[in-house]
C-alpha positions in Angstrom: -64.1 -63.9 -22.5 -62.6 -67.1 -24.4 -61.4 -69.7 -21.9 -57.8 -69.5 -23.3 -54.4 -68.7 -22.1 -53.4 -64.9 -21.8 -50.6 -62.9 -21.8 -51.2 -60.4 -19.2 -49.5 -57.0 -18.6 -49.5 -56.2 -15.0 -48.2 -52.2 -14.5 -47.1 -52.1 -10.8 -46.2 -55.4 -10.6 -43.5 -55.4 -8.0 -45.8 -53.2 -5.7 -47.9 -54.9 -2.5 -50.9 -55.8 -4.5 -49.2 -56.3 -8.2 -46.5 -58.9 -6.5 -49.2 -60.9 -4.7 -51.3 -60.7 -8.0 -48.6 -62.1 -9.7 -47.4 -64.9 -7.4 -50.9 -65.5 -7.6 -51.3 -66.1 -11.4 -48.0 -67.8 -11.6 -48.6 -70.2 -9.2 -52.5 -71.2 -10.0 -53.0 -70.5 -13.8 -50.9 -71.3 -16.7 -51.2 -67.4 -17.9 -48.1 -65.6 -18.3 -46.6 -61.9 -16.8 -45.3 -59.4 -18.2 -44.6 -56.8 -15.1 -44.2 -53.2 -15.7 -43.0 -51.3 -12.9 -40.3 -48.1 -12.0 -39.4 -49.6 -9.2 -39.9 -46.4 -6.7 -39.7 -46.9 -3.3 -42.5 -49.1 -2.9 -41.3 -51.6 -5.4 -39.1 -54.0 -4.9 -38.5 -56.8 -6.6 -37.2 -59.6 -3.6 -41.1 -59.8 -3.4 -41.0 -61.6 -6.4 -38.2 -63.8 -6.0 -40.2 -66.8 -6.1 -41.5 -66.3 -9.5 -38.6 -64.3 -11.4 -36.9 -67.8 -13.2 -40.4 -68.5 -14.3 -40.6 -69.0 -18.2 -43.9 -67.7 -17.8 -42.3 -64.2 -16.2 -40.8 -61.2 -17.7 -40.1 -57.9 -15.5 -39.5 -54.5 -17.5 -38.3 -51.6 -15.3 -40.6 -48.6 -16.9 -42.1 -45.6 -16.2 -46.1 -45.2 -17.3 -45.6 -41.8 -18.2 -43.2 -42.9 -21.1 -45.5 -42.9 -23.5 -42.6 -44.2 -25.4 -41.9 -47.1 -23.5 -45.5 -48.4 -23.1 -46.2 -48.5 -26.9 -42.5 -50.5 -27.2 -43.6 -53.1 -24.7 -47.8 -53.5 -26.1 -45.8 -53.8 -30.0 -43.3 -56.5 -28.1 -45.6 -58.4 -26.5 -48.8 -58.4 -27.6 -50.5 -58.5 -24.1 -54.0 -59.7 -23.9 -55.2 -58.1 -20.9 -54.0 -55.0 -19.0 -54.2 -54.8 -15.2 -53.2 -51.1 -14.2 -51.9 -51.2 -10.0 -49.3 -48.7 -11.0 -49.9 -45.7 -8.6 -48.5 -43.3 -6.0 -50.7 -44.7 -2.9 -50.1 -43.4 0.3 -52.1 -40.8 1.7 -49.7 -39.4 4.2 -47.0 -39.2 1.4 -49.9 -37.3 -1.1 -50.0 -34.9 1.8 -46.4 -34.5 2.0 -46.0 -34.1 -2.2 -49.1 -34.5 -3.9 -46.7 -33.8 -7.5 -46.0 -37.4 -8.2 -49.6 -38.6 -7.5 -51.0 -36.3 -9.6 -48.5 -37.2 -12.4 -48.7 -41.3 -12.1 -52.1 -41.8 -11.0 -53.9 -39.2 -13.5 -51.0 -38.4 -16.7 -50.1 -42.2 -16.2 -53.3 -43.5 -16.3 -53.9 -41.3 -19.3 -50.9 -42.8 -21.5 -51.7 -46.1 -20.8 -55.0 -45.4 -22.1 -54.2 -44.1 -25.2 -51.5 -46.4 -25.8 -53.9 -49.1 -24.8 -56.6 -47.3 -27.2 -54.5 -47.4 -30.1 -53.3 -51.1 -29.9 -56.9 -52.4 -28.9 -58.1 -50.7 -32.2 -55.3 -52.2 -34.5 -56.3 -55.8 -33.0 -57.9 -58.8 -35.5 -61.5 -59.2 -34.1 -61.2 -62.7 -32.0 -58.0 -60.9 -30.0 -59.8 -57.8 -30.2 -63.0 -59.0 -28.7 -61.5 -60.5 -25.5 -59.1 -57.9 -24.8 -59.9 -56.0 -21.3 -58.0 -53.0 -19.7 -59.0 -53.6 -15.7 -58.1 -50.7 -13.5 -57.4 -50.9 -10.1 -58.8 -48.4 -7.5 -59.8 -47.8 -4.0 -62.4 -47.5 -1.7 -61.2 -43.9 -0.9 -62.7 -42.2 -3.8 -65.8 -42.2 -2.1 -64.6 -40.4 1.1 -65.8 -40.5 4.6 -68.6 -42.9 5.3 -70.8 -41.7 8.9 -71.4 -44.3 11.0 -75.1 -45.7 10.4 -74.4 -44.8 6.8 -75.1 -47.7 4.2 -71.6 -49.2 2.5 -70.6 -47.6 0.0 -72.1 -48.9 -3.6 -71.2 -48.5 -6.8 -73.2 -46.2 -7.5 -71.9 -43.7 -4.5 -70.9 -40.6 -5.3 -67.4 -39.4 -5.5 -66.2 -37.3 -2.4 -62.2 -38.1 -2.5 -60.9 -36.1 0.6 -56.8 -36.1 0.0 -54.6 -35.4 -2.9 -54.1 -39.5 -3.2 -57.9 -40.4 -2.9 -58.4 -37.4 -5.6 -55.7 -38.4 -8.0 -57.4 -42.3 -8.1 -60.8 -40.5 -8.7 -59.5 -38.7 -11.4 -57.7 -41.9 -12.8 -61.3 -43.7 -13.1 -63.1 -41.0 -14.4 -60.8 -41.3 -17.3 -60.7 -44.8 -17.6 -65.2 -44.6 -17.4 -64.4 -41.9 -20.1 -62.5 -44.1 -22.7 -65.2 -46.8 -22.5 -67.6 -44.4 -22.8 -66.4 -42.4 -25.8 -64.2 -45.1 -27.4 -65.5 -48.4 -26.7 -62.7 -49.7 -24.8 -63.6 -52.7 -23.0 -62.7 -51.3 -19.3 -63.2 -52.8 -15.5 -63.0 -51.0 -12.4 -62.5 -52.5 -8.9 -62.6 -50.3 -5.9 -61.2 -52.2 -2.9 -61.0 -51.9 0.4 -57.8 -51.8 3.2 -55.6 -54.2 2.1 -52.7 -56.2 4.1 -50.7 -59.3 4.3 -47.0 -60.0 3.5 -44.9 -57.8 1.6 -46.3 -54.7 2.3 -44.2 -51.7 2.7 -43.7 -51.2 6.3 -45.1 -47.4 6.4 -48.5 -48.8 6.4 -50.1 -49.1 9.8 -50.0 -53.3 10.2 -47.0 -54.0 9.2 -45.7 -50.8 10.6 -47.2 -51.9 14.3 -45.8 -55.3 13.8 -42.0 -54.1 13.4 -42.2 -51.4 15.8 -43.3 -53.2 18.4 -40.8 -56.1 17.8 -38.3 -53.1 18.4 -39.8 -52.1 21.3 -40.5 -48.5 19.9 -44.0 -46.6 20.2 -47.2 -47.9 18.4 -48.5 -44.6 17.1 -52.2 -44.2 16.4 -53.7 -40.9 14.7 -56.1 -39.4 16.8 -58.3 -41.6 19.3 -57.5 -45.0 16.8 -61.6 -45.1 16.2 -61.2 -45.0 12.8 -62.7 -47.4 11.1 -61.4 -49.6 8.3 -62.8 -52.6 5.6 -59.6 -55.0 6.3 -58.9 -57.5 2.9 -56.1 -60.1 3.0 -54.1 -59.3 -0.3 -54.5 -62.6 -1.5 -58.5 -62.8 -1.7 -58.1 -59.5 -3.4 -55.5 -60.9 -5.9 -58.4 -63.9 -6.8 -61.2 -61.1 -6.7 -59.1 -59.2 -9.4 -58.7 -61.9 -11.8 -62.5 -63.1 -11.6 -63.4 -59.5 -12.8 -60.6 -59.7 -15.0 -62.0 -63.2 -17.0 -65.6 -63.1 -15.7 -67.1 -59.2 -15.4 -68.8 -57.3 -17.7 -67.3 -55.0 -19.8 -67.7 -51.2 -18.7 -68.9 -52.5 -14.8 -67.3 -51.4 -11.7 -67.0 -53.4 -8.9 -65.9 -53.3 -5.1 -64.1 -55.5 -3.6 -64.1 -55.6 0.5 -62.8 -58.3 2.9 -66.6 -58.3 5.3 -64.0 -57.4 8.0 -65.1 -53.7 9.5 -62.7 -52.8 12.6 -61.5 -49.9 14.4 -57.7 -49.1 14.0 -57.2 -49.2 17.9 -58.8 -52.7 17.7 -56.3 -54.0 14.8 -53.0 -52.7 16.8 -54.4 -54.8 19.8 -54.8 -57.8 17.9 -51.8 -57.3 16.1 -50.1 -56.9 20.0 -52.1 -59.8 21.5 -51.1 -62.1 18.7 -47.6 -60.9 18.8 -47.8 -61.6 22.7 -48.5 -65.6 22.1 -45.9 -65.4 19.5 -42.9 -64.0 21.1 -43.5 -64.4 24.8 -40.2 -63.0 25.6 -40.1 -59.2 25.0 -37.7 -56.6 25.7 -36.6 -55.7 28.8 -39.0 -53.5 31.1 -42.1 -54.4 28.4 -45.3 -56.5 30.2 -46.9 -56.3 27.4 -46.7 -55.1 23.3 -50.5 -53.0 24.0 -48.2 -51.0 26.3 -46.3 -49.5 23.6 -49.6 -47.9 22.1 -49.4 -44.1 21.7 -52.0 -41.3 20.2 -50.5 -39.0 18.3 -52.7 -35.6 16.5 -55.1 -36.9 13.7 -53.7 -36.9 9.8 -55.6 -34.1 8.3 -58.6 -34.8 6.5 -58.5 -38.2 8.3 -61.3 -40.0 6.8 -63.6 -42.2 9.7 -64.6 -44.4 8.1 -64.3 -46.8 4.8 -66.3 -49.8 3.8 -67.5 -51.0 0.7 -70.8 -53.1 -0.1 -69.1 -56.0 -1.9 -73.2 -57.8 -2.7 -72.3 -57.1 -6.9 -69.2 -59.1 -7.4 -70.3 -62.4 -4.9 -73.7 -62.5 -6.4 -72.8 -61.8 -10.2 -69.3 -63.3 -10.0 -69.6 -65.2 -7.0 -66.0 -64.4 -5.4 -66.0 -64.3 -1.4 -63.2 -63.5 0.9 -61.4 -66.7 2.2 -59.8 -64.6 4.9 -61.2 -63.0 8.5 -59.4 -60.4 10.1 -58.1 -63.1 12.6 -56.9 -65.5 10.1 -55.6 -63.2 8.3 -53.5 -61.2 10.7 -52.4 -64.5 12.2 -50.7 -64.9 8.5 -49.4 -61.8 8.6 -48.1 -61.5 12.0 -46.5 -64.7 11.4 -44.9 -63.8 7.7 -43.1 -60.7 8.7 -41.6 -63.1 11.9 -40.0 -65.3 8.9 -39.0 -62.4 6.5 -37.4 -60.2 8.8 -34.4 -59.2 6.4 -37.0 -58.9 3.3 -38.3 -55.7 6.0 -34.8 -54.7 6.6 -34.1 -54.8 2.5 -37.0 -52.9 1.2 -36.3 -49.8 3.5 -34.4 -47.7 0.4 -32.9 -45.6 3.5 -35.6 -42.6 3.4 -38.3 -44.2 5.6 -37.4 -45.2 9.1 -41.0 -45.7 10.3 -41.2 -41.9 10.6 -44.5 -40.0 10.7 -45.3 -38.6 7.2 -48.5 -36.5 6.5 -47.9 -33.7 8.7 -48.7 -30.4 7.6 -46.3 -28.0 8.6 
């Protein structure tokens, strides 16, 4: 791709991994934004705050499943490069109401295809010729990896195990499709956990963090063994736009952190770092580990994720900057400083409840 300025289109821009991707090329290119998000529960725009004056910034609440919409905004803006985050993305909510996965991740992914499809094709051949539609996965597509197993490649087969990791696999399966059929120049990344600041506090770190801060239970699923790939959000937000600029057209590559730990292991960290932070805890507590507590496994709990990130440090040569320690040091540390950007984001349905249980 021409080195040139772009005028990306971001869908799920105010979401955990869109904001950081954006504050991202904001602050260390001289590309420009255009955000597309619906601004569900998981989006929230105070995570942009930093970046929302910026002439180089627009934000247009929309759904992906206007088909509508998304062919007003490509004729309005003329975007060079498409980077589809926008998804439905937690597992225990998939469980809970698998509906609006299927009809984001798979029926939106389809529009923005077709929209995308039909501008790419009206294109004059220069713009044409460096225009890229990168889709954003996960690691969960590929389902439960054993222990002693290789990482996951890829080239590993599909084996999605819950509504959400299903929906995503159907997602890229299209996207492969309309390279495939129509010569749209695509990218997949499949990445591994990711964490850091602003992400919605249902997920487990930043759920441990403010729970434990409360002094209410750390809940674990199962015996905690499970083992996750842990990437800071920010080395995944400089992995994304190397693909983005530097990958070949029609490749998929995974994108993991080198950071392989249990879940029990995390939640002590998490607790020990949280220990040296705020030595004073609440009244009766020794300790934040104390507040630990199993609770019954999710259903179709996968064991284990972890990807085999070789193809996009030796072809593109992005590493992680991050270890797990570093990282969660960042992140123990953010959510300390943003307490009332946690208390905002809460829309009033999720109170760290359990979701994902089958009833």
């Amino acid at each position: 791709m021409k080195d040139e300025l772009k005028k990306i289109l971001i869908t799920g821009g105010a979401g955990f991994i869109g904001s950081a991707l954006i504050r991202h090329i904001i602050n260390h290119t001289l590309h420009s934004v255009i955000n597309i998000d619906k601004l569900t529960y998981a989006g929230n725009l105070e995570s942009l705050e930093s970046v929302k004056n910026n002439s180089r910034y627009v934000f247009e609440k929309s759904d992906i499943c206007d088909q509508s919409e998304i062919k007003r905004i490509f004729n309005q803006y003329n975007p060079d490069i498409i980077i589809h985050l926008a998804a439905e993305s937690h597992v225990d909510r998939s469980i809970d109401d698998p509906n609006s996965f299927i009809k984001t991740n798979i029926m939106g992914t389809f529009i923005l295809l077709q929209e995308s499809k039909i501008y790419w094709s009206q294109l004059t051949n220069d713009k044409k010729n460096n225009f890229r539609f990168h889709h954003v996965s996960t690691d969960e597509v590929y389902g439960d990896l054993k222990i002693g197993s290789s990482l996951f490649k890829e080239t590993s087969p599909y084996l999605p195990s819950s509504p959400y990791s299903a929906s995503k696999a159907s997602s890229d399966h299209l996207v492969r499709s309309w390279y495939r059929t129509y010569g749209l120049p695509i990218l997949i990344t499949n990445c591994s956990n990711n964490y850091g600041p602003y992400q919605f506090p249902e997920k487990l770190i930043p759920l441990i963090i403010l729970n434990a801060l409360e002094g209410k239970d750390l809940p674990l699923y199962g015996d905690g063994e499970q083992i996750r790939d842990w990437l800071y959000v920010d080395d995944h937000a400089r992995a994304l736009l190397k693909v983005v600029f530097s990958g070949e057209i029609g490749s998929t590559y995974n994108i993991g952190g080198h950071n392989e730990v249990k879940n029990i292991e995390i939640v002590k960290l998490i607790c020990s770092i949280l220990d040296e932070l705020i030595p004073i805890k609440i009244a009766g507590l020794r300790q934040y580990s104390d507040l630990i507590k199993f609770v019954d496994d999710r259903a179709g709990h996968d064991f284990r994720y972890a990807v085999d990130a070789s193809k996009i440090e030796n072809d593109l040569g992005w590493q992680p900057d991050e270890t797990v320690m570093t990282g969660l040091k960042k992140t123990v540390k953010w959510y300390l400083k943003n307490m009332s950007w946690c208390d905002n984001v809460k829309d009033g349905s999720y109170h760290g409840q359990r979701l994902g249980v089958i009833k």
